[in-house]
C-alpha positions in Angstrom: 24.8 214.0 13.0 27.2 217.0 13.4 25.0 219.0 11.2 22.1 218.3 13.0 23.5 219.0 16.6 25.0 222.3 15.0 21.3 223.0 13.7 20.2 222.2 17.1 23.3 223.7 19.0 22.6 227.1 16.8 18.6 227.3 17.5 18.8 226.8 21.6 21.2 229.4 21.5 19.0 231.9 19.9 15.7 230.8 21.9 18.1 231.3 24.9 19.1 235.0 23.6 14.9 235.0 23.2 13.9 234.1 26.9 16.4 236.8 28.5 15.5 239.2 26.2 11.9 238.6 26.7 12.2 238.8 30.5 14.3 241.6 31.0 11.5 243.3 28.8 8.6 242.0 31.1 10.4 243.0 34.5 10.6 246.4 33.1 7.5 247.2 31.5 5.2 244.6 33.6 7.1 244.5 36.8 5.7 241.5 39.2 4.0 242.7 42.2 5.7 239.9 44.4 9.1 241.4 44.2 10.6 244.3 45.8 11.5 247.0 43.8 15.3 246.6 44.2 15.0 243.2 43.1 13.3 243.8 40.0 15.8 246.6 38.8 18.9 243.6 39.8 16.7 241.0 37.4 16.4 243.3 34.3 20.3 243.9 34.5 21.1 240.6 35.4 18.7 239.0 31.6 20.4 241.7 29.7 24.2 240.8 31.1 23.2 237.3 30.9 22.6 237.4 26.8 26.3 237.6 27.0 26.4 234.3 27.9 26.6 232.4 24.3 29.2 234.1 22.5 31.4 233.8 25.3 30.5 229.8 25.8 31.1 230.0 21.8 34.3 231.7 21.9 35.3 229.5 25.3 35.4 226.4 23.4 36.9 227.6 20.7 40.1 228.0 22.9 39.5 232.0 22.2 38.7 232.3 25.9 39.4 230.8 29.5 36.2 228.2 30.2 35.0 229.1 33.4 33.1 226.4 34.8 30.5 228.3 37.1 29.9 230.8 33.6 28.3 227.0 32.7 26.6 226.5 35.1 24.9 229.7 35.3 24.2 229.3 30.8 22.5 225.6 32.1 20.4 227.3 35.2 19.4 230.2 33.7 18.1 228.4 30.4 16.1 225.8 32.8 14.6 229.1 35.1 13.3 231.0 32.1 12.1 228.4 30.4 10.0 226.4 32.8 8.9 230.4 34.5 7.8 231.0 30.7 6.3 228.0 30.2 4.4 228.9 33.6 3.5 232.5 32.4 2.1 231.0 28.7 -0.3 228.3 30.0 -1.6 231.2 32.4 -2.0 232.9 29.9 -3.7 230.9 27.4 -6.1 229.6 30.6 -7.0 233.4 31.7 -7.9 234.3 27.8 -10.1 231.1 27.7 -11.8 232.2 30.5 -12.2 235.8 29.4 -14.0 234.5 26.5 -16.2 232.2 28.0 -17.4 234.9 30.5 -16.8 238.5 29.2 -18.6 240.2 32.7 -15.4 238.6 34.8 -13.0 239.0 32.1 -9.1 239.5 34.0 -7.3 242.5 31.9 -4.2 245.1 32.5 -2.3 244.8 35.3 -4.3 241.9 37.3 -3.9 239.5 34.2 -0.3 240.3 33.8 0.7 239.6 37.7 -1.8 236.4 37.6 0.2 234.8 35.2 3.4 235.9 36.2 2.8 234.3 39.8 1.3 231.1 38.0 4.7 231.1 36.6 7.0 231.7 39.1 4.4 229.0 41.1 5.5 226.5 38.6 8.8 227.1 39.0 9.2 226.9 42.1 7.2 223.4 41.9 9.7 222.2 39.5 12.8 222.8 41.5 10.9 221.2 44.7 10.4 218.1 42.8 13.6 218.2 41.4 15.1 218.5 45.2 13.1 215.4 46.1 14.5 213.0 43.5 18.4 214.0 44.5 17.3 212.4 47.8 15.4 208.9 47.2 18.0 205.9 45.9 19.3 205.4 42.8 16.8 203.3 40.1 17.7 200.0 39.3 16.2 199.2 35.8 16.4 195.2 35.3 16.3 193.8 31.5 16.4 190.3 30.5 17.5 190.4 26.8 17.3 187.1 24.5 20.0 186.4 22.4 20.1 183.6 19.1 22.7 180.7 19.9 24.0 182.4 23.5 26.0 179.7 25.0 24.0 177.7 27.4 27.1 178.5 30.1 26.4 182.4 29.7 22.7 182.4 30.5 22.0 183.8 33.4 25.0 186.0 33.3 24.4 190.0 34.9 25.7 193.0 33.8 25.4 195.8 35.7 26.0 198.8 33.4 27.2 202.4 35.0 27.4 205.3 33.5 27.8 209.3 33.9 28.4 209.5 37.7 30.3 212.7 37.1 31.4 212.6 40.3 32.7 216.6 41.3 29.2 217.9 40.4 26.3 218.3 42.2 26.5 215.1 44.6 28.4 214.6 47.5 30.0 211.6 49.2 27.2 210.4 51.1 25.2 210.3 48.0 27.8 208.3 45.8 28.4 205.7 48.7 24.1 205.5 48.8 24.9 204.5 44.7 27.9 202.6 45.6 26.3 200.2 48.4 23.2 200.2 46.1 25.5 198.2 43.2 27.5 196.3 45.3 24.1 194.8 46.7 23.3 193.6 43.2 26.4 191.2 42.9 26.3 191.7 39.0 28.7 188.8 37.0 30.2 192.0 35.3 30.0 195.6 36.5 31.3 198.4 33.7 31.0 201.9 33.6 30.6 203.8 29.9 32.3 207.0 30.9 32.5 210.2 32.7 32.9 208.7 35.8 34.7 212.3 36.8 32.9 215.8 35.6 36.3 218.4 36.1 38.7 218.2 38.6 41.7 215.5 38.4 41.3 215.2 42.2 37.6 213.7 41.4 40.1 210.2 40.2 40.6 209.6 43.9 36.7 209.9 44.7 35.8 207.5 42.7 38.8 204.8 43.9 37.7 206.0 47.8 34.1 205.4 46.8 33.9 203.0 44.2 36.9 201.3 44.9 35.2 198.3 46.7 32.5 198.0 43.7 33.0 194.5 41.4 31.8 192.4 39.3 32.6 188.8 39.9 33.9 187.9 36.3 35.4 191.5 36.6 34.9 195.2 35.9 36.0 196.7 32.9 35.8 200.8 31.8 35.4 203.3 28.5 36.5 206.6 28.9 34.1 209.5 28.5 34.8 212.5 27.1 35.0 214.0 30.6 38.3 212.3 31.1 39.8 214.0 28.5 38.6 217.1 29.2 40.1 216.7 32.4 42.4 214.3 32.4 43.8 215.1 29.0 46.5 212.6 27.5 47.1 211.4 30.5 43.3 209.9 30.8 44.4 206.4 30.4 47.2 206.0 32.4 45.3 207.5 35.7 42.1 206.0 34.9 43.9 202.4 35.0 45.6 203.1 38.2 41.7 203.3 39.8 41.7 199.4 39.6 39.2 199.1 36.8 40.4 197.4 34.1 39.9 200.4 30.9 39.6 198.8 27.4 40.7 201.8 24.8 39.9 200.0 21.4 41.1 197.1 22.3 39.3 193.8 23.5 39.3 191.0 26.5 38.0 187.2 26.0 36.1 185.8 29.4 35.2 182.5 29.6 32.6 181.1 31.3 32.1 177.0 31.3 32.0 176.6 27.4 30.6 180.0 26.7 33.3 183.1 25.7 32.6 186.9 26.4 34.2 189.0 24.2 34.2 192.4 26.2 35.3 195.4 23.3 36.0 199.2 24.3 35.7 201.6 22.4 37.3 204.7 22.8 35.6 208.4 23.2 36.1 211.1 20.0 37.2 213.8 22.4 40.1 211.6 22.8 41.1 212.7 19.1 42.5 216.2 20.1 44.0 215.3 23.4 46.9 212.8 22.7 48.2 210.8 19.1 46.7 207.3 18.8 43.4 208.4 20.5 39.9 208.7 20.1 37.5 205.6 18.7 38.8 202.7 16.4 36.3 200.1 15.1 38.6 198.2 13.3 41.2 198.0 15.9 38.6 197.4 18.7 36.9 194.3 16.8 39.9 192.7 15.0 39.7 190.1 17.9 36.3 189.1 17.4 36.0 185.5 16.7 33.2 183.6 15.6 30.7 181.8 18.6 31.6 184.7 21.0 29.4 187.1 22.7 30.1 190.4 22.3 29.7 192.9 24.9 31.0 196.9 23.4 31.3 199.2 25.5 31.5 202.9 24.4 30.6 206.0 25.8 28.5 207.8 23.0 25.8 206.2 21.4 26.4 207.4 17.8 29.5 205.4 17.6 27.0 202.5 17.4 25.6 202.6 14.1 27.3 200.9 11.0 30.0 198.1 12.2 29.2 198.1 15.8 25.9 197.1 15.2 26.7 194.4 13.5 29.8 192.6 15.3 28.3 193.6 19.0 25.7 191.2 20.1 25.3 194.1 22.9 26.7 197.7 23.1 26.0 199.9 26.1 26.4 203.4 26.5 25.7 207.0 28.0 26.4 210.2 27.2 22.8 211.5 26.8 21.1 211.5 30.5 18.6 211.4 29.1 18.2 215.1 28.6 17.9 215.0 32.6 14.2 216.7 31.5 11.6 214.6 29.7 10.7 211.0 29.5 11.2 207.7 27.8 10.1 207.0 24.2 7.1 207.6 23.1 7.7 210.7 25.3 9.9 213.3 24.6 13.0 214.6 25.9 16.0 217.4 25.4 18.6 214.3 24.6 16.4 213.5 21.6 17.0 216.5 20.1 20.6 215.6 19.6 20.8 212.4 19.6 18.9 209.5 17.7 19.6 207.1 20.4 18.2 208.7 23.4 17.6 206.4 26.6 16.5 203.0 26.9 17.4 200.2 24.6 17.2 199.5 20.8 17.2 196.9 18.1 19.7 197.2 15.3 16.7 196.6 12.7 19.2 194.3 10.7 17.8 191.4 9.6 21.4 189.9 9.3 22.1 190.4 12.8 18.7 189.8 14.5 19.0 190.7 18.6 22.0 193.0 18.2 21.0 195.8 20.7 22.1 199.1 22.4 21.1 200.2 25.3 21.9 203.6 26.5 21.7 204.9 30.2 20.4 208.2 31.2 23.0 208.0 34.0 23.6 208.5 37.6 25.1 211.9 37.9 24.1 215.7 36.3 25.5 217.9 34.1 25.0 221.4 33.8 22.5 221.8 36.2 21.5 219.6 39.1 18.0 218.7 38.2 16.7 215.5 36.3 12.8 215.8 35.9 11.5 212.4 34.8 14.7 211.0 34.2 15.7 209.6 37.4 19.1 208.9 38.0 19.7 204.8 37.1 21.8 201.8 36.7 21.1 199.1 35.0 21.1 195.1 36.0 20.9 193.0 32.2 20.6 189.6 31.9 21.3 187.3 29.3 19.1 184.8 28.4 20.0 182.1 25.0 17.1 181.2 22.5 16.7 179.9 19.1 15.3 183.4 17.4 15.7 187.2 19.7 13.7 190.7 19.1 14.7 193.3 21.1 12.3 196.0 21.8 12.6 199.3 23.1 12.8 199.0 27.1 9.7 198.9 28.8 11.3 197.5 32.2 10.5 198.6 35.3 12.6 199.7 38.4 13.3 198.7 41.7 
């Protein structure tokens, strides 16, 4: 998995390096006719300068330099802007020299064909962000699953979770639209209510937000937290201890038995990797976090990134939910694509474990309800999720096909 993020990591960067290049090249030698003259001379400078950009994000978290959080930022929007204006520019492109061949007399050549496509471009652009700036105002998504598990206790069917995850509160929303999320879950009245990290992006003051906001927000059986590797980040080794003081009860590979009539949930946290280089005795345990796993109970893992799930997850967890991904924020559910898949093998939605041993073991990862890097999710709305269990004799889970509310 680390090799293949590095491969991935490694080949962004130079596409990125690519797209400035490339533009700085076109503003000077095919400068668009829709922008002044000053502004075209600012743009060149401003692709060259930005190709700096990757080594110092390299560098930055390599503890070689200060991070600056708005440098980011600006990495995150700049990629998005030249890529969707170049993927703009290229269909224009590919349309105009379609059309030139089908009728040579009214072919569109020089400096006519190079400002069409460069307006088609920054056409779609502008498009893009419009959209984008209509989902951050309509509600939050709620998916709803009913999964099917072999031998669930009669007294747990019917049980809800509501699963939260990635609100990085700090960035890009403000209070009105985390109370809009907040009323939106409390509505729901889930049995349990847990969040799989990142609840704060990069401020420690962003703790109290969510208290303030979320503070009111439970699950009737209880509500129970993962940290995300935002918490460290932030938080450092002191994630735990101010994480718990929000009210939430945090699980940090360690495990709580609910009962429920006759029926016994066996709620696991897992802790997050980025734990592992901010304080001695962090960072994920499997071992420790299942050791109190007992047969005829249903277990519920929670962890914050969905590679943690493969191997002995998979197969003690009748259900692990987690985040980390968004999705990509850009693309769309399997069979489509999007940027999280290609990092990650889980990407959005739920999975079956594939193990005949452990038939209906399942993960389901959210895309989230807050942003990272930039603030635009195109096709991956922000969601929560409202699960129910259900008991039968035999249990396939499928890829999620649900629909929202």
């Amino acid at each position: 998995m680390r090799q293949r993020f590095l491969r991935v990591l490694w080949s962004s960067l130079v596409l990125y390096e690519l797209f400035c290049l490339l533009l700085a090249g076109m503003i000077r030698d095919h400068p668009p006719a829709f922008l002044p003259s000053p502004v075209r001379g600012f743009l060149e400078g401003a692709f060259l300068l930005a190709t700096l950009l990757p080594p110092y994000l390299l560098l930055s978290f390599r503890g070689l330099l200060p991070r600056r959080r708005f440098l980011n930022v600006l990495f995150f929007l700049l990629y998005f802007a030249t890529g969707v204006f170049l993927a703009g520019f290229l269909v224009a492109e590919g349309t105009i020299a379609l059309l030139n061949l089908l009728s040579p007399s009214r072919s569109i050549d020089g400096a006519d064909r190079w400002e069409d496509a460069e307006t088609t471009g920054a056409l779609f652009l502008l498009t893009l962000l419009g959209v984008a700036l209509f989902e951050r105002f309509r509600p939050p998504r709620v998916l709803r699953k009913t999964l099917e598990f072999p031998a669930l206790s009669p007294d747990l069917s019917g049980t809800t979770i509501l699963h939260m995850s990635d609100l990085h509160i700090g960035a890009w929303q403000g209070e009105g639209a985390l109370r809009r999320i907040a009323d939106t879950a409390k509505s729901l009245s889930p049995d349990l209510l847990v969040y799989t990290g990142d609840m704060i992006d990069h401020r420690p003051e962003e703790v109290g937000i969510f208290t303030k906001v979320f503070g009111g927000v439970r699950g009737r059986m209880g509500t129970f937290a993962v940290l995300g590797n935002h918490e460290y980040w932030t938080l450092g080794g002191r994630a735990r201890e101010v994480v718990k003081e929000t009210g939430v009860t945090l699980l940090a590979n360690e495990s709580l038995l609910l009962p429920k009539g006759e029926g016994r949930i066996r709620i696991v946290g897992v802790d997050d990797p980025a734990g592992e280089e901010e304080c001695p005795g962090c960072g994920p345990d499997l071992d420790r976090s299942l050791r109190e796993v007992r047969p005829g109970e249903f277990v519920l893992a929670l962890v914050h990134q969905p590679t943690l799930w493969d191997g002995l997850l998979a197969q003690k967890a009748d259900l692990t939910l987690s985040g980390h991904t968004h999705g990509g924020q850009i693309g769309g559910r399997r069979p489509l694509w999007n940027l999280a898949r290609a990092f990650f093998r889980y990407d959005a939605g739920f999975f079956g474990s594939g193990n005949p041993a452990v038939p209906g073991h399942a993960l389901h990862v959210s895309t989230g309800l807050g942003y990272y890097g930039i603030p635009v999710r195109l096709g991956m709305a922000p969601e929560m999720t409202l699960i129910t269990l259900r008991g039968v004799a035999a249990s396939t889970v499928t890829p999620d096909r649900s629909g929202d509310s």
